[in-house]
Biotite code that builds the C-alpha atoms (Angstrom):
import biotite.structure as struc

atoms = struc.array([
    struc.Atom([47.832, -93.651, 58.306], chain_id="A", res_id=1, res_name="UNK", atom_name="CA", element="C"),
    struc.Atom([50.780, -95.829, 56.471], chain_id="A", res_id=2, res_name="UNK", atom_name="CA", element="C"),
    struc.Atom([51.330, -98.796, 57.035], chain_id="A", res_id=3, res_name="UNK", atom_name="CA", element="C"),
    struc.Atom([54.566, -100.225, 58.938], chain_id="A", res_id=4, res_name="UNK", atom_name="CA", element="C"),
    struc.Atom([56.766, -100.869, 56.419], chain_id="A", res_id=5, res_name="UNK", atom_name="CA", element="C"),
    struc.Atom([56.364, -102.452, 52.380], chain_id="A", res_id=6, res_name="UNK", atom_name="CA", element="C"),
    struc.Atom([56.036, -105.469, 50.854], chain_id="A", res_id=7, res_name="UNK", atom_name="CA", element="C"),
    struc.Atom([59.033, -106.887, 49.722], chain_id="A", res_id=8, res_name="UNK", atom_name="CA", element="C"),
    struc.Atom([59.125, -109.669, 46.887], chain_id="A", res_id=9, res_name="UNK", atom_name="CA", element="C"),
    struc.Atom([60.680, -110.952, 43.610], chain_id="A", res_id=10, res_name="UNK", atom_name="CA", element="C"),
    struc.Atom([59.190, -109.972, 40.335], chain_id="A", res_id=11, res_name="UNK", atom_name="CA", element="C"),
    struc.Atom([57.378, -113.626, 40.308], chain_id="A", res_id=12, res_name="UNK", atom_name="CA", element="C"),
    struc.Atom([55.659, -112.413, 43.508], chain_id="A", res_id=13, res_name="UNK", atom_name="CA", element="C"),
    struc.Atom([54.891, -109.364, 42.499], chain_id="A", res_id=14, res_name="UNK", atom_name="CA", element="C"),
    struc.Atom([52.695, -110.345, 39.320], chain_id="A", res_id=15, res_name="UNK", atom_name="CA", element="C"),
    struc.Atom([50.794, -112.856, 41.521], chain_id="A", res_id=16, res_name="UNK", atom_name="CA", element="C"),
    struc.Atom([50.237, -110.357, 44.282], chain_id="A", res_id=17, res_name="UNK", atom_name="CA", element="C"),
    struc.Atom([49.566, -107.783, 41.221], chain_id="A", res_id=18, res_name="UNK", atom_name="CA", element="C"),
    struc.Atom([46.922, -110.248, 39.819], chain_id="A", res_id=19, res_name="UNK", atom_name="CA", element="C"),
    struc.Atom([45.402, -111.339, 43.083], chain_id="A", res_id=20, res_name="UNK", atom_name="CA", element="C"),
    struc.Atom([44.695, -107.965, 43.778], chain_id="A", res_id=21, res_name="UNK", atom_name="CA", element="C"),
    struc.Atom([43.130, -106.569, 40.715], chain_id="A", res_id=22, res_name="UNK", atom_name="CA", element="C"),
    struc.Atom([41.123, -109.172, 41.038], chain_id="A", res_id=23, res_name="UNK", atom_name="CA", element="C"),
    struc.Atom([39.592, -108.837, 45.239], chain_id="A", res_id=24, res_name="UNK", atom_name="CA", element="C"),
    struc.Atom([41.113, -105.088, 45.997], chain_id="A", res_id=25, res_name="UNK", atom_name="CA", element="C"),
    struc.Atom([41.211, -103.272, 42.806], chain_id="A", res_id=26, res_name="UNK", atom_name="CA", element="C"),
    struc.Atom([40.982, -99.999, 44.559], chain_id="A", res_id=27, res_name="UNK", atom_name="CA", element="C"),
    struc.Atom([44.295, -100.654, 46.558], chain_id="A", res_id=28, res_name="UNK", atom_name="CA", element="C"),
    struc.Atom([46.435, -101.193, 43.434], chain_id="A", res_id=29, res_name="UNK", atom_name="CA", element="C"),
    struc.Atom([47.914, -97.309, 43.725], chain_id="A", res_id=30, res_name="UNK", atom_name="CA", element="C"),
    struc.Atom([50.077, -99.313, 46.340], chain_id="A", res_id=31, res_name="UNK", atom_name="CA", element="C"),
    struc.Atom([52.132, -101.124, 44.042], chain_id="A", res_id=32, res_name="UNK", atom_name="CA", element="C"),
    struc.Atom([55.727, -99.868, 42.602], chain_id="A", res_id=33, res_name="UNK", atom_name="CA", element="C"),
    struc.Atom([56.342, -99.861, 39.394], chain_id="A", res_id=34, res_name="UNK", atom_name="CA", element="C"),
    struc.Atom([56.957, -103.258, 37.754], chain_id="A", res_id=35, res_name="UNK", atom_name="CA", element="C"),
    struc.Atom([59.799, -102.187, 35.461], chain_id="A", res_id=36, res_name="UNK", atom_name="CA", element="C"),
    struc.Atom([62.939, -101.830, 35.432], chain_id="A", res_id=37, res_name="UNK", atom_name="CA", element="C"),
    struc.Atom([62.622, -105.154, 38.100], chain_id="A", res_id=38, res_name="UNK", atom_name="CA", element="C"),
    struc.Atom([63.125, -108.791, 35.761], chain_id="A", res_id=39, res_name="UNK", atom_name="CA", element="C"),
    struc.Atom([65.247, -110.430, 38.389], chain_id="A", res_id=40, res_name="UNK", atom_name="CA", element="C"),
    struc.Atom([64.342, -112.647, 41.325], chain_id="A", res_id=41, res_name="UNK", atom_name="CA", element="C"),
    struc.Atom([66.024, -110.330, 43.991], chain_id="A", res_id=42, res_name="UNK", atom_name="CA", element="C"),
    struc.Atom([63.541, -109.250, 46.773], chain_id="A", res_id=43, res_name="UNK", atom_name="CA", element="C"),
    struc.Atom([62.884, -105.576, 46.431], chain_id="A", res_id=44, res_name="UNK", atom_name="CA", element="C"),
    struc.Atom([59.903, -103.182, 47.846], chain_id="A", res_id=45, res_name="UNK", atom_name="CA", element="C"),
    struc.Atom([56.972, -104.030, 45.417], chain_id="A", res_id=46, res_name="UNK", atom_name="CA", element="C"),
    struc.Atom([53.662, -102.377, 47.806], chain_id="A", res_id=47, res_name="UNK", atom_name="CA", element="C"),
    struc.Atom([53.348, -99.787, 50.274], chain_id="A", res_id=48, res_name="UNK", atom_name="CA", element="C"),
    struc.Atom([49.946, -99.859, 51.663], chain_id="A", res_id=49, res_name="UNK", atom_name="CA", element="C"),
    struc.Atom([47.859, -98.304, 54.713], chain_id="A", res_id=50, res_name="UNK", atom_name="CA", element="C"),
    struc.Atom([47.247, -99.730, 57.729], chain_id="A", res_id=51, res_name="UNK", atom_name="CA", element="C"),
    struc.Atom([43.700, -99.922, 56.632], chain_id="A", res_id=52, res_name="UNK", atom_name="CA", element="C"),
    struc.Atom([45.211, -102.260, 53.449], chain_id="A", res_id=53, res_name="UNK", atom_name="CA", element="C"),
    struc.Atom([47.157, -104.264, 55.270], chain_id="A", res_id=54, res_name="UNK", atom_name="CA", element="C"),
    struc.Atom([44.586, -105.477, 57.784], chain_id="A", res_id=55, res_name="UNK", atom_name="CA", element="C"),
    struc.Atom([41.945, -106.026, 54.584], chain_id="A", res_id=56, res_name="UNK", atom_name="CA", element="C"),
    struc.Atom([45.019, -107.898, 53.514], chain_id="A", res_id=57, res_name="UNK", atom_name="CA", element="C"),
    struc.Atom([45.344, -109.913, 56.949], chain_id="A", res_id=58, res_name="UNK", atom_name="CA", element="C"),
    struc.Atom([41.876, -110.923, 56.902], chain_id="A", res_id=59, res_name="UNK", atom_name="CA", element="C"),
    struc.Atom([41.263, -112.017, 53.214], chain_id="A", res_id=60, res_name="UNK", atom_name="CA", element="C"),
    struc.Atom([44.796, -112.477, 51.350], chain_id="A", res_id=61, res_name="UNK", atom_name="CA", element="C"),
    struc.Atom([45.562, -116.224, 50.738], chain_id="A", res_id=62, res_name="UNK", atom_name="CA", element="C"),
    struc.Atom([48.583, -115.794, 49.384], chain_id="A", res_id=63, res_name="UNK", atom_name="CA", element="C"),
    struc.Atom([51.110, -117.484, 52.221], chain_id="A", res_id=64, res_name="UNK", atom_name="CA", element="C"),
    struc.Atom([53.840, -115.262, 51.543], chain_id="A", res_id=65, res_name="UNK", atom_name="CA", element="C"),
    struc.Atom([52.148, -111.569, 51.846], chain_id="A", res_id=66, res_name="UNK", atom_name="CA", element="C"),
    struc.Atom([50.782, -113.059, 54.970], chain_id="A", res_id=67, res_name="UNK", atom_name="CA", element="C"),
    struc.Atom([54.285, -113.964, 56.313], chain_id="A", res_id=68, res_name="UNK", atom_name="CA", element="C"),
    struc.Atom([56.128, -110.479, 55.085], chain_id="A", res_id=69, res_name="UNK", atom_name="CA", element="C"),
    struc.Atom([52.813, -108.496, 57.216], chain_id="A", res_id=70, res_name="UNK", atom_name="CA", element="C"),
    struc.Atom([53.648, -110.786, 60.024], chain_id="A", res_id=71, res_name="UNK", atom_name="CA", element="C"),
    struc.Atom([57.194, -109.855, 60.625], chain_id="A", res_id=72, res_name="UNK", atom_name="CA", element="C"),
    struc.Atom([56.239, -106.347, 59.956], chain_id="A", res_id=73, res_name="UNK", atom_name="CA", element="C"),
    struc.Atom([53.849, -105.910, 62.762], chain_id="A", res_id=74, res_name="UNK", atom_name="CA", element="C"),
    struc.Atom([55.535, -106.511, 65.809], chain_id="A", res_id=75, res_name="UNK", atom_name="CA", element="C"),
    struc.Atom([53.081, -108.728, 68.048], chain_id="A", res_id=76, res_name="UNK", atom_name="CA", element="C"),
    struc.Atom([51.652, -105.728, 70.757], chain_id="A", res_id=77, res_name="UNK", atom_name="CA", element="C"),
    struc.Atom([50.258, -104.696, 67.186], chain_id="A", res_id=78, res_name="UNK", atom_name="CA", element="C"),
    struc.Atom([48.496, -107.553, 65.916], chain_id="A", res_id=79, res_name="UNK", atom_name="CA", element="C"),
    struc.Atom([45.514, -107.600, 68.043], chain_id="A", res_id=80, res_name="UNK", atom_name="CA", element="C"),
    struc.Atom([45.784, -103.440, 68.652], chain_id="A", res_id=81, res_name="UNK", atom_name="CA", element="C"),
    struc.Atom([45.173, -103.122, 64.577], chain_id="A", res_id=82, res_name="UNK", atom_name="CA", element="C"),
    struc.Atom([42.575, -106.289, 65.104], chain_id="A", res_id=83, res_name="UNK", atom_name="CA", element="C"),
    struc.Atom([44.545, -109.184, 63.668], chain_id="A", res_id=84, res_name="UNK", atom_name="CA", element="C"),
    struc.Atom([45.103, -112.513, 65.065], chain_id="A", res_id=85, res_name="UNK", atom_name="CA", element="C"),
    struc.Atom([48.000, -113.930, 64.777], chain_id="A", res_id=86, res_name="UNK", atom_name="CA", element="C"),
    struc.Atom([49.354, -115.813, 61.962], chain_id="A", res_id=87, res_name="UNK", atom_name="CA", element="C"),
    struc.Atom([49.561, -119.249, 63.792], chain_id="A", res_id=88, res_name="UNK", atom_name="CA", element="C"),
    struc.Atom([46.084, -118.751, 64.443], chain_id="A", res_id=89, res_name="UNK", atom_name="CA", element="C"),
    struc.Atom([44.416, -118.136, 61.157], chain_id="A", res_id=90, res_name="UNK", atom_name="CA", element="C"),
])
């Protein structure tokens, strides 16, 4: 099932997030857009991941920021129903 919604970053967030996960989730990189064609800071869409990705994200991404953008994503009824806790208590 897909996720809620994407990911939305800068370029600069992107190639950390990019990194980060090649590293930890190498199998989840067919989420990320295309890095080209974006050399700006301007927030644009940079993953689209499952529902099954974003809650591997929720429990072991410790990058602040992806962790903030999934939080406003998933409205709070869907937290614990997808087995997150909330952000204020991680």
């Amino acid at each position: 099932m897909a996720g809620i919604d994407k990911i939305y970053g800068t370029t600069e967030q992107w190639d950390e997030f990019h990194t980060w996960m090649k590293q930890n989730k190498p199998d989840a990189l067919w989420g990320f857009y295309p890095r080209n064609g974006y050399e700006d800071n301007n927030d644009r869409p940079i993953t689209n991941f499952s529902q099954e990705v974003d809650r591997w994200l929720w429990k072991n991404c410790p990058i602040d920021w992806v962790l903030t953008r999934l939080s406003e994503q998933y409205t709070d009824w869907m937290v614990p129903y997808l087995g997150m806790e909330p952000l204020e208590e991680k």
